[in-house]
C-alpha positions as semicolon CSV with decimal commas, in nm:
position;residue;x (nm);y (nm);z (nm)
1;X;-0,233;0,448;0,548
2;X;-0,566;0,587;0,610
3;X;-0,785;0,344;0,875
4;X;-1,063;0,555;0,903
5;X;-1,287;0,368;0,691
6;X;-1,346;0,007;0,610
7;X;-1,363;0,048;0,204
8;X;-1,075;0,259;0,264
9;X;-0,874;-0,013;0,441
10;X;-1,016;-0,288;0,174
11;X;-0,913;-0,050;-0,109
12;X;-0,523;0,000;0,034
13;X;-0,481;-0,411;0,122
14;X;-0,679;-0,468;-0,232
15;X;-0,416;-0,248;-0,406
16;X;-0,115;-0,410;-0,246
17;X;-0,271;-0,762;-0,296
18;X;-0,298;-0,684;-0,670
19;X;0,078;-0,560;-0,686
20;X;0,168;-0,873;-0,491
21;X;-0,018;-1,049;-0,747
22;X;0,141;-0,858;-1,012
23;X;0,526;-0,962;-0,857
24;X;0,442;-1,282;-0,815
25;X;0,350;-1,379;-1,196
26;X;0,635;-1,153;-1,291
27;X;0,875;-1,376;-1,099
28;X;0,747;-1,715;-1,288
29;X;1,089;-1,793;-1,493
30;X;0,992;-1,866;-1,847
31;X;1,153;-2,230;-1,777
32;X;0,891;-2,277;-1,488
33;X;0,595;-2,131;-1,689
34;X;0,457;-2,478;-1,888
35;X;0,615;-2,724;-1,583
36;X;0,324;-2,924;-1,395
37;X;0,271;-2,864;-0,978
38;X;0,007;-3,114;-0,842
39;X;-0,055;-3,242;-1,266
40;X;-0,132;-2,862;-1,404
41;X;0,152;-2,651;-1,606
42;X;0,204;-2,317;-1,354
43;X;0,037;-2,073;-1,541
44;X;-0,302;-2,230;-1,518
45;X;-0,277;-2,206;-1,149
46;X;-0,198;-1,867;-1,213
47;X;-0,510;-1,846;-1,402
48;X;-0,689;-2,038;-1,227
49;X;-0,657;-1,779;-0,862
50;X;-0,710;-1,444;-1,177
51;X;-1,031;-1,626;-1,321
52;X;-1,139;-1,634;-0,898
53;X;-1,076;-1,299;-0,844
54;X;-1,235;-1,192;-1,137
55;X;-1,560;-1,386;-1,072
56;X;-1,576;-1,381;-0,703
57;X;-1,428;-1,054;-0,557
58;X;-1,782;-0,867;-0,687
59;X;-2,104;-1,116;-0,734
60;X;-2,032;-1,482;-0,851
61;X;-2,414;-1,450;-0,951
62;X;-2,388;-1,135;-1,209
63;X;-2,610;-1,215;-1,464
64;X;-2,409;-0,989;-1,670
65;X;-1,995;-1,178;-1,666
66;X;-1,892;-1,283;-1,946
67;X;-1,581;-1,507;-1,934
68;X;-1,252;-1,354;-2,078
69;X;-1,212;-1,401;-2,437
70;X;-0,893;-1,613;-2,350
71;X;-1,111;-1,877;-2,141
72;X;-1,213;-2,273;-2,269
73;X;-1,423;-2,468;-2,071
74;X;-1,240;-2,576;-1,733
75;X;-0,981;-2,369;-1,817
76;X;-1,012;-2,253;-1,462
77;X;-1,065;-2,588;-1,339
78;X;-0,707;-2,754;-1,152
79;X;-0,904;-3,059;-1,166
80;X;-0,980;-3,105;-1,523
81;X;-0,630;-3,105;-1,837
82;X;-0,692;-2,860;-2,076
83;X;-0,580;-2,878;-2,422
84;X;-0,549;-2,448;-2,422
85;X;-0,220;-2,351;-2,348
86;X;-0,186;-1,934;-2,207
87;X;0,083;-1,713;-2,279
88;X;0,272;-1,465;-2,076
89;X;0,084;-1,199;-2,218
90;X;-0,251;-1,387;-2,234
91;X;-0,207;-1,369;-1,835
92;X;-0,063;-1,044;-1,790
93;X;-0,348;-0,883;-2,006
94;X;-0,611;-1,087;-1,774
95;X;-0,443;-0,936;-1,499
96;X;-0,485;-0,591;-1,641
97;X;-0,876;-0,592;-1,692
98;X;-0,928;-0,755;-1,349
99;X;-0,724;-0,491;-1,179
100;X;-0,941;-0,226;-1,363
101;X;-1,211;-0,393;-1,275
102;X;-1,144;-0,458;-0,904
103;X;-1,022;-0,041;-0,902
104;X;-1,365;0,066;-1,067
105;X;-1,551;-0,155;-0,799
106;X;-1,371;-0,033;-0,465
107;X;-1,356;0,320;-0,581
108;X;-1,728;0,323;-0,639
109;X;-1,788;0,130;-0,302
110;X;-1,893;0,238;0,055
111;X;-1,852;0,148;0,372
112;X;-2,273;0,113;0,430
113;X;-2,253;-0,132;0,141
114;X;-2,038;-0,367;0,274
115;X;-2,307;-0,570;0,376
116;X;-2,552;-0,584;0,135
117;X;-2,594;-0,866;-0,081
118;X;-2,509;-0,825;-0,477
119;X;-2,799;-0,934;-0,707
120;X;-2,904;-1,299;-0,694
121;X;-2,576;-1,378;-0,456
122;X;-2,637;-1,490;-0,158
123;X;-2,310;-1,344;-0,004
124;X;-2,234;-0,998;0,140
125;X;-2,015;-0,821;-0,053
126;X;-1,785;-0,776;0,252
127;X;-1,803;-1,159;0,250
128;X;-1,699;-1,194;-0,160
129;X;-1,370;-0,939;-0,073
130;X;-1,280;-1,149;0,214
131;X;-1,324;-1,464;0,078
132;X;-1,092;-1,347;-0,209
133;X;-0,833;-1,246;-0,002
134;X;-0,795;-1,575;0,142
135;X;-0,844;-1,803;-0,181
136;X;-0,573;-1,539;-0,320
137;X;-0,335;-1,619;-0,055
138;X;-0,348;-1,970;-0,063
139;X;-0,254;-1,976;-0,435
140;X;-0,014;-1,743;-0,391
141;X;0,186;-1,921;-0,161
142;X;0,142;-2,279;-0,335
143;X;0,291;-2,052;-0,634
144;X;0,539;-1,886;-0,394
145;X;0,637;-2,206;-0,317
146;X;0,719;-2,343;-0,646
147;X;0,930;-2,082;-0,751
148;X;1,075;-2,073;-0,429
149;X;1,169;-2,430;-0,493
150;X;1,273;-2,403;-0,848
151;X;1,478;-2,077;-0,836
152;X;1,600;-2,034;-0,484
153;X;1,445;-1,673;-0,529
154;X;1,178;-1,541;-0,274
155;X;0,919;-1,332;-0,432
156;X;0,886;-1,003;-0,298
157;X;0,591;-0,900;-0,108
158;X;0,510;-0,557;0,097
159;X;0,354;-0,647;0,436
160;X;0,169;-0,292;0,548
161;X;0,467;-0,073;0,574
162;X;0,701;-0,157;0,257
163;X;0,589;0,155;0,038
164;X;0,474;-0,011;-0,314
165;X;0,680;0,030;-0,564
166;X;0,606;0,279;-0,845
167;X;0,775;0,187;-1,150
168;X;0,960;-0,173;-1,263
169;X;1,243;-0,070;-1,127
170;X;1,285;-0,249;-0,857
171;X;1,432;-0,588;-0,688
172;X;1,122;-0,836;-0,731
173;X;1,278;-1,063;-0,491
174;X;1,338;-1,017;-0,084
């Protein structure tokens, strides 16, 4: 791993954050997938840490974002029952664009911009990335948690050695 830059580091930890991500949903046993944690079905927690990332990790403020075409109002919202019920493939195509997204946005990104402020935001961008990581882990480990409790199963996860994997052939649990 390269450590000679700070977008450099940011772009390796996004990229195994995002495969993390990736393992995680992939995990979600289609019995687990509708059943309610805290009063919401799983995969709106799910959506609800994609529809962060997607709106936080660059400029909460961008004039420009447009929700997905899959969103409802409060769909996002763990607070608030929605009537909108996602699919596997709903989420996994979510997951897609934001990981394009995210790609596009760190590839294009330098270590001098780190901490500027993105239009009308009134947080660095170094700040947004950060602040991403840790809302990401959070609700990856309440999610984590319920499969861990359901299945027995550990999700797998790659720490800053464990080479990410290339192809789906591999053991998804530890």
């Amino acid at each position: 791993m390269k450590q000679n830059t700070m977008t450099g580091i940011i772009a390796e930890q996004t990229k195994r954050a995002l495969w993390e991500i990736k393992n995680v949903i992939d995990c979600v046993p289609d019995s687990l997938w509708n059943k309610e944690y805290c009063d919401m079905p799983l995969w709106k927690h799910i959506y609800h840490t994609l529809h962060s990332l997607d709106l936080w990790f660059i400029n909460p403020r961008d004039k420009n974002y447009f929700e997905p075409s899959i969103h409802s109002e409060n769909l996002n919202n763990l607070e608030a029952v929605s009537s909108k019920t996602l699919s596997r493939n709903d989420i996994d195509n979510y997951f897609s664009q934001i990981r394009i997204k995210i790609d596009k946005y760190i590839s294009n990104l330098t270590d001098e911009e780190l901490l500027d402020y993105p239009e009308n935001c009134e947080y660095t961008k170094f700040t947004l990335i950060l602040a991403q990581f840790r809302h990401l882990h959070t609700h990856m480990g309440m999610i984590m948690g319920f499969i861990i409790d359901d299945t027995g199963l550990w999700p797998n996860v790659l720490g800053l050695t464990y080479p990410i994997p290339q192809s789906g052939d591999y053991n998804k649990y530890c």
